[in-house]
N, C-alpha and C positions, 0 to 999 in steps of 0.2 A: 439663455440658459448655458451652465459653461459647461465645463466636462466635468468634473467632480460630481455637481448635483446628477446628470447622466449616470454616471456610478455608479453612486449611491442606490439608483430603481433599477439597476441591471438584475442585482442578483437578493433573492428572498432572504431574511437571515438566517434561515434552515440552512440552505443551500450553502451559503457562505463557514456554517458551520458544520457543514456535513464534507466539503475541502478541507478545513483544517484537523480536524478528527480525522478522514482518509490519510490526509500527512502525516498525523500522529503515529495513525496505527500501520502505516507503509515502515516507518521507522524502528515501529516496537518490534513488529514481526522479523526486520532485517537484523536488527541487536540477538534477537533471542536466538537467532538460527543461528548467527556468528559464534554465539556462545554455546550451541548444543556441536557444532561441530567441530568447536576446538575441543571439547570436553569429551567429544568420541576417539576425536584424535589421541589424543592423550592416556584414554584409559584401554589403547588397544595392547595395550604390553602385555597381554595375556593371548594372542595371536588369534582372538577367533574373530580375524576379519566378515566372514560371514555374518554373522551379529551384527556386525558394527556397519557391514553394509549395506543391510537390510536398514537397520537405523533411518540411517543417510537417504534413503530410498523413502522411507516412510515420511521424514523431515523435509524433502525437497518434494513430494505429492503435496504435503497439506498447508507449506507453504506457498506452492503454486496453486493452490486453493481460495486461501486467503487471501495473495496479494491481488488474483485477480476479480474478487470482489471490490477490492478496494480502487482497482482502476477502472471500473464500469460505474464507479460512484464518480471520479475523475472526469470520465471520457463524457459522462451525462451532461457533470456544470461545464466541461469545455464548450460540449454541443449550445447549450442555453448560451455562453460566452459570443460564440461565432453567430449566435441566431440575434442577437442584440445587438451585436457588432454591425452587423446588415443594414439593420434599421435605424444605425445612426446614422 
């Protein structure tokens, strides 16, 4: 048996596709925050920083929310990764 076929039974195709969706959605989430906080930035020219920092506050909570869902979906197929790795 060579290593390809080994591979291939490492990981379910759920899983395989539940990495690449968590990749996706690591990236959607990093774009959209990039763009909500230049656009904070931007529209503060009316000075009510506090607004705008609150924002920022609410924006970095629910994306540390989100992304750390999306690395406990990671850190799982890692685990299955190192536990298959073992028993080759």
């Amino acid at each position: 048996m060579d290593n390809n076929s080994n591979q291939v039974k490492m990981f379910a195709s759920t899983e395989i596709t539940d990495l690449c969706e968590s990749i996706k959605h690591i990236h959607k989430i990093l774009r959209t925050v990039g763009l909500f906080f230049s656009e904070l930035n931007m529209n503060d020219e009316n000075g009510n920083g506090l607004l705008v920092d609150f924002k920022k506050w609410g924006i970095k909570t629910i994306t540390k929310e989100m992304l750390e869902k999306q690395f406990q979906k990671l850190d799982r197929i890692r685990a299955i990764y190192e536990e298959e790795k073992k028993r080759l």
